[in-house]
N, C-alpha and C positions, 0 to 999 in steps of 0.2 A: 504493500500500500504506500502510495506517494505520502512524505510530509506535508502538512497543510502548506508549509512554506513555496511547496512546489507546486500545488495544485495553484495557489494565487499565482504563479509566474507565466502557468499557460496562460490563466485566465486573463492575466495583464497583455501576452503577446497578444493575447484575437484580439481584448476591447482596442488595443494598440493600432492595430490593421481595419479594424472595422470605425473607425472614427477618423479615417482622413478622407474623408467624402470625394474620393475617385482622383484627386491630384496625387503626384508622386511626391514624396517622402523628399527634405531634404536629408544632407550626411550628418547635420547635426541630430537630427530628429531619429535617424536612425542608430547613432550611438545614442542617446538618450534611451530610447528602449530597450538595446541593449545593457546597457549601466542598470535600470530599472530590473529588470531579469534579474541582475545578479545579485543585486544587494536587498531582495524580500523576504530575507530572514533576520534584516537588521529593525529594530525598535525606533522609528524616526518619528521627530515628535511635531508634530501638527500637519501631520498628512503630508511632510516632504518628499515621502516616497512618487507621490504622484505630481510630486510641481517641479516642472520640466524645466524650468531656469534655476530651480535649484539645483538639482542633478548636471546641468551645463555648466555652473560652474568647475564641477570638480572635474567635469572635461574636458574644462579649456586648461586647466592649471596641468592638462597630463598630454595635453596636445593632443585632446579628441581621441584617443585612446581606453575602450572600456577595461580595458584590465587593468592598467597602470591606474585610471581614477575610479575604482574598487578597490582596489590595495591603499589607495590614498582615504580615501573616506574612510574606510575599515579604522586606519590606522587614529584617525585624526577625531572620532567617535569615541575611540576606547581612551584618546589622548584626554578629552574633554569632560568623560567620566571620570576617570583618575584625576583631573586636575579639579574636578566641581565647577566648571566655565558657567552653569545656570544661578549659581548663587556666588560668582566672583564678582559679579559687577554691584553686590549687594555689602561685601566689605567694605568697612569705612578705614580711610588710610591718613596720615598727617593733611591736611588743608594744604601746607607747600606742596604734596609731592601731586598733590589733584591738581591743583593749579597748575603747577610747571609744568607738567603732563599731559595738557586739557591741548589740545588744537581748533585752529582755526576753521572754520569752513568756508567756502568761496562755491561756486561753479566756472566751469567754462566756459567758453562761447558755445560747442556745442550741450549744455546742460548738463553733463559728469559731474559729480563734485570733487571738489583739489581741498585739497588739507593745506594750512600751514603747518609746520612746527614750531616752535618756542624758539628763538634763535640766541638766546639768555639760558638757557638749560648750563648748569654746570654739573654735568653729569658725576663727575670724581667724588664733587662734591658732599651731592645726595647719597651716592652711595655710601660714602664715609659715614653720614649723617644717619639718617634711617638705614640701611643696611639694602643687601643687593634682594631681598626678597620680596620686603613691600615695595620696593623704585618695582619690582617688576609686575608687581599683582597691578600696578596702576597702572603700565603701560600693556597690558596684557585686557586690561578695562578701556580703555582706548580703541588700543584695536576692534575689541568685540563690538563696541558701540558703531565703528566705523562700518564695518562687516553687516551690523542691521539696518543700517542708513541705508548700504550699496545696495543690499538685498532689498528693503520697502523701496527704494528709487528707481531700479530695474523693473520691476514687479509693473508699478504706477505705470512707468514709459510703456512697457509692451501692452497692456490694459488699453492704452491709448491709442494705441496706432492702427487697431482698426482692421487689423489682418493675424491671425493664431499660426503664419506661418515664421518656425526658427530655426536660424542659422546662425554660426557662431560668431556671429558681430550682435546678435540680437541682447547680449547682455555686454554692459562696459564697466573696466575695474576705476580706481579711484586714481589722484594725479595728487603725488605727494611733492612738495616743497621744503627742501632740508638747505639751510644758509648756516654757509662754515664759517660767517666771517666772526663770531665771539668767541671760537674754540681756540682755546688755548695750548701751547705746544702739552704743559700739563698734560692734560687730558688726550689730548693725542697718542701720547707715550705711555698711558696707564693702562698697565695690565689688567686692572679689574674692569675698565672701562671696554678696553677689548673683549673679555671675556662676557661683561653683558652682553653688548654689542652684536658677537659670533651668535652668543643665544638666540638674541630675540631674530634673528636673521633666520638663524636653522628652522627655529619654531613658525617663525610668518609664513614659509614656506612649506613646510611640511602639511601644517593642520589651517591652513585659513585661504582656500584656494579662489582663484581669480580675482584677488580684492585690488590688487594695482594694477594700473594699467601704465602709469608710468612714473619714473622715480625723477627726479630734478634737483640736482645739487649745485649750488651756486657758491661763489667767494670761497672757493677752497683753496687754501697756500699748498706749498707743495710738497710740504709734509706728510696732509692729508689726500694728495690726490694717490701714494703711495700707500694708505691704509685703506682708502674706497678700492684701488687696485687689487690688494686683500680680499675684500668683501667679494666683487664684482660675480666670483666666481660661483658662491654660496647662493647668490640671491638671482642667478640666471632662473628665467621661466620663457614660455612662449609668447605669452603675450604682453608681459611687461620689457617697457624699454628705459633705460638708465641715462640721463644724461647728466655729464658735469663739465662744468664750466669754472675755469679761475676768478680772480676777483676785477674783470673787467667786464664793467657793466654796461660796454656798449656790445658784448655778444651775447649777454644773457636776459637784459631787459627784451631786447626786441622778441628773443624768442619766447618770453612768459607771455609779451603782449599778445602773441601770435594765437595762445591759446586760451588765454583770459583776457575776457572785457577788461579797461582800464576799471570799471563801476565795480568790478569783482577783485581787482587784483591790486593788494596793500601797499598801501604809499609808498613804504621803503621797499619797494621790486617794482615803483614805476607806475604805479596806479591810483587812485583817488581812493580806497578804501579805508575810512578810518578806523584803530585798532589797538588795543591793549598796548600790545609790544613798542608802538611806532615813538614812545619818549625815551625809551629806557637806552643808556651808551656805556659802551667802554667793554673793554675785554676781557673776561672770565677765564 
């Protein structure tokens, strides 16, 4: 006798085949129900089993690939259960390390949302200060909050457009903003700083799939273009792309202008947004 787990997976392929009302299948749609197949013995909680731009994420983060993003979810499920991610955003952590931790939100011209980061963060710092476990449970509450943004703002856009047909541009990850110009060599050259650093990279990557779409680093001396050259290799994906740029801001204004409105993008990168950060000087 089949496991119930298996009898739901015919039953997912027919409904799967009998609800695309006589068009053909694109290849994203057809790994999606493939992924779907595989993972109907997993507990997903509010019916993500069957929301098709959930499932696309984990297969864009595997290059559309069902087995590589089944391995991946598998993994990043059990990651989440061991780590308690449904009551981590419910910890209360020091008020500095929420604040310093907290990001901006912008969009683009085309409507993505772009994050800033903190460009005041003294990472060595905090670590020293509150210790490397709470710095990370808030930057791990961060993420997750980002990760529900991207996911209700994918969701709203496909809702809207009017057609239930997906292909893998039909979900877009987020455009983050990291400004090296207050990093100090300190911190550059701190081991514990690296050591966060490697973490939260390995983990973004492993368990929190298609959430960037592109990274942007600005004002980095050249120190740091030799520790990003570290990283670069950790934080490779398909569909996220890396840009950095030194501290000459006539090749990196124009290109933030290019993908944020001036209305969206923070005075100090060129744009009329007004903002927490835009008084605070001097190098950390």
């Amino acid at each position: 006798m089949n496991a119930p787990w298996q009898v739901l997976q015919g039953i997912a392929e027919l409904a799967y085949y009998l609800s695309m009302d006589g068009r053909a299948r694109t290849a994203a749609e057809i790994a999606i129900a493939n992924l779907r197949t595989k993972i109907l013995d997993l507990q997903l909680e509010d019916g993500m089993i069957m929301d098709d731009l959930y499932l696309l994420r984990w297969l864009k983060a595997r290059g559309m690939d069902p087995d590589k993003a089944e391995r991946m979810l598998r993994r990043a499920l059990k990651w989440r259960e061991e780590d308690n991610a449904k009551g981590l955003r419910d910890i209360k952590v020091h008020p500095e390390l929420h604040e310093t931790f907290s990001l901006i939100k912008r969009r683009t011209r085309t409507g993505e949302p772009v994050y800033f980061v903190n460009p005041y963060i003294d990472l060595q710092k905090l670590l020293d200060q509150f210790g490397m476990e709470d710095a990370y449970i808030r930057v791990k509450q961060t993420i997750l909050d980002a990760e529900e943004a991207n996911i209700k703002w994918n969701k709203e856009v496909f809702e809207n457009q009017g057609s239930d047909v997906i292909t893998e541009e039909t979900i877009k990850g987020n455009t983050l903003v990291l400004d090296w110009k207050n990093v100090s060599f300190r911190q550059v050259s701190s081991i514990i700083c690296f050591k966060f650093l490697k973490q939260l990279a390995m983990d973004y990557l492993k368990y929190f799939p298609g959430l960037g779409a592109a990274l942007i680093l600005v004002n980095c001396p050249r120190l740091a273009l030799h520790v990003v050259n570290v990283f670069k290799p950790l934080i490779v994906s398909p569909y996220l792309t890396i840009e950095v740029y030194d501290s000459n801001e006539e090749k990196w204004k124009p290109q933030l202008l290019k993908r944020i409105h001036p209305d969206e993008l923070l005075v100090q990168y060129g744009g009329t947004s007004r903002n927490q950060w835009e008084t605070k000087r001097g190098d950390i």
